[in-house]
C-alpha positions in Angstrom: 9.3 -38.6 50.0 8.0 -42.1 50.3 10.8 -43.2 48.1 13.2 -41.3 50.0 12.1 -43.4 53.4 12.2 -46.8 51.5 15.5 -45.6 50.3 17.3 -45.1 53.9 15.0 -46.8 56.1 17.7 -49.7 56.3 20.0 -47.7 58.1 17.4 -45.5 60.1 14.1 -46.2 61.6 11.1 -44.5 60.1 10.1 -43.0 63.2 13.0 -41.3 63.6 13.4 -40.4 59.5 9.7 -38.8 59.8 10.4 -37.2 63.0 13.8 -35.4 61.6 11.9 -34.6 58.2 8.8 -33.2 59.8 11.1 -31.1 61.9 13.3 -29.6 59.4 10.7 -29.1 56.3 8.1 -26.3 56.0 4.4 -27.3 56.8 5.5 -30.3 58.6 5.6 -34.0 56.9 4.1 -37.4 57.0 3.9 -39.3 60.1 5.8 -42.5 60.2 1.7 -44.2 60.7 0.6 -42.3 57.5 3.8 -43.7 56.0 2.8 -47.1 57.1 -1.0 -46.5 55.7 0.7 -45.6 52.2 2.9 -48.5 52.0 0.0 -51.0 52.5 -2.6 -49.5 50.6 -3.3 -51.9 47.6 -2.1 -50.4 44.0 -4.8 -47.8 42.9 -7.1 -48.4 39.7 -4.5 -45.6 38.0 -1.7 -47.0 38.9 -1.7 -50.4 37.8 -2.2 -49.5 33.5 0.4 -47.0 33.9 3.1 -49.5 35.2 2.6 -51.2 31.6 2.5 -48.2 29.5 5.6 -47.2 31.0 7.1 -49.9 29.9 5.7 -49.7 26.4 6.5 -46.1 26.4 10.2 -47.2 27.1 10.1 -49.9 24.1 9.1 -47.2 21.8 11.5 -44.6 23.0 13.9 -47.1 22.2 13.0 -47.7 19.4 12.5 -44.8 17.9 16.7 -43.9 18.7 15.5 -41.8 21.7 14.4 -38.9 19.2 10.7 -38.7 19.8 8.9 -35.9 22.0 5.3 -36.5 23.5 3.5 -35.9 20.4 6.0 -38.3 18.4 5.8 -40.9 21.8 1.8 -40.4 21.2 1.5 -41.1 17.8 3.6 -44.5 18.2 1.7 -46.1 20.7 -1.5 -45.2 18.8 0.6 -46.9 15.9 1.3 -49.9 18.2 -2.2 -50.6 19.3 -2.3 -48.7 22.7 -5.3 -46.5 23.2 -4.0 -43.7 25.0 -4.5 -39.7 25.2 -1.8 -37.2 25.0 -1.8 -35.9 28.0 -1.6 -39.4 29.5 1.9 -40.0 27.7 2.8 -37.0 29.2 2.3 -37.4 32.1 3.8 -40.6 31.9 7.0 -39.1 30.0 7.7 -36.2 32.1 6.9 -37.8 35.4 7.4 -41.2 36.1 9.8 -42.0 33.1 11.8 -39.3 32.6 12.1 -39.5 28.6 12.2 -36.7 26.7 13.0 -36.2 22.9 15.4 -34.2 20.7 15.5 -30.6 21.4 13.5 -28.3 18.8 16.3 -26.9 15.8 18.5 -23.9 16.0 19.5 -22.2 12.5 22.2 -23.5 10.6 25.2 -21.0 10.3 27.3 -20.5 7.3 30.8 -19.4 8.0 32.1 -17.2 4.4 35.8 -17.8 4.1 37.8 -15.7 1.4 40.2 -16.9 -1.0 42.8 -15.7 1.6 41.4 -17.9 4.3 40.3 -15.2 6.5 36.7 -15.9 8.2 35.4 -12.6 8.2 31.5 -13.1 7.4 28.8 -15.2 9.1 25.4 -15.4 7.8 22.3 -17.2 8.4 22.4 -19.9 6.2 18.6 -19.4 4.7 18.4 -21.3 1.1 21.2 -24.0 1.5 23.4 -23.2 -1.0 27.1 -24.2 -1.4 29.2 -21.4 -2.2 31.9 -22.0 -4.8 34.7 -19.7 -3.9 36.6 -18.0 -6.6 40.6 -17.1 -7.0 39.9 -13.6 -6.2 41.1 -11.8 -2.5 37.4 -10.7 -2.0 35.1 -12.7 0.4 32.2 -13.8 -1.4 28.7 -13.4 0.7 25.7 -13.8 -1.2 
């Protein structure tokens, strides 16, 4: 919600953005003199290593075509000399980043077409074979 004050705080004041949010949301929210507090707090001991590897982590999503999960994203900063846990990368992807890699793969699916041209048969495509298909009327399906 901090970013969400910085964001309109231009246009309203802070006092009045906390007030209407603290009104309207369920437990109540931050007072514009906790929101002050936050904003002048120096960057915590977390914080400031994670602002690199963020960037790293983007350089090596990049890299890598976009393709790579955590586990993938893990394995190439290990690669490129960053000493960092899994979870950390993570955390990192999911939260602050937002990357994310290829979805897992779905079965292939073979479509069977007679001689005719009819598309009668689907199976699950299990050996990856290609079908010759003959002069005769009759679908082949293996």
């Amino acid at each position: 919600m901090i970013a969400f004050i910085d964001e309109y705080r231009k246009r309203f004041l802070v006092e009045f953005i906390c007030r209407v949010l603290g009104e309207h949301m369920i437990g109540g929210f931050i007072t514009s003199g906790g929101y002050r507090l936050t904003k002048s707090r120096p960057a915590s001991a977390r914080s400031i290593p994670d602002r690199m590897l963020i960037d790293e982590l983007r350089k090596i999503h990049a890299r890598n075509y976009g393709v790579y999960g955590v586990g993938g994203m893990w394995h190439a900063a290990r690669r490129a000399g960053w000493n960092i846990a899994r979870d950390q990368v993570a955390r990192l992807m999911t939260g602050r980043v937002g990357l994310s890699g290829v979805a897992g793969r779905t079965a292939l699916t073979t479509v069977m077409i007679s001689a005719r041209g009819d598309a009668n048969f689907v199976t699950n495509d299990l050996v990856n074979e290609t079908m010759l298909i003959s002069n005769s009327s009759r679908p082949i399906a293996s």
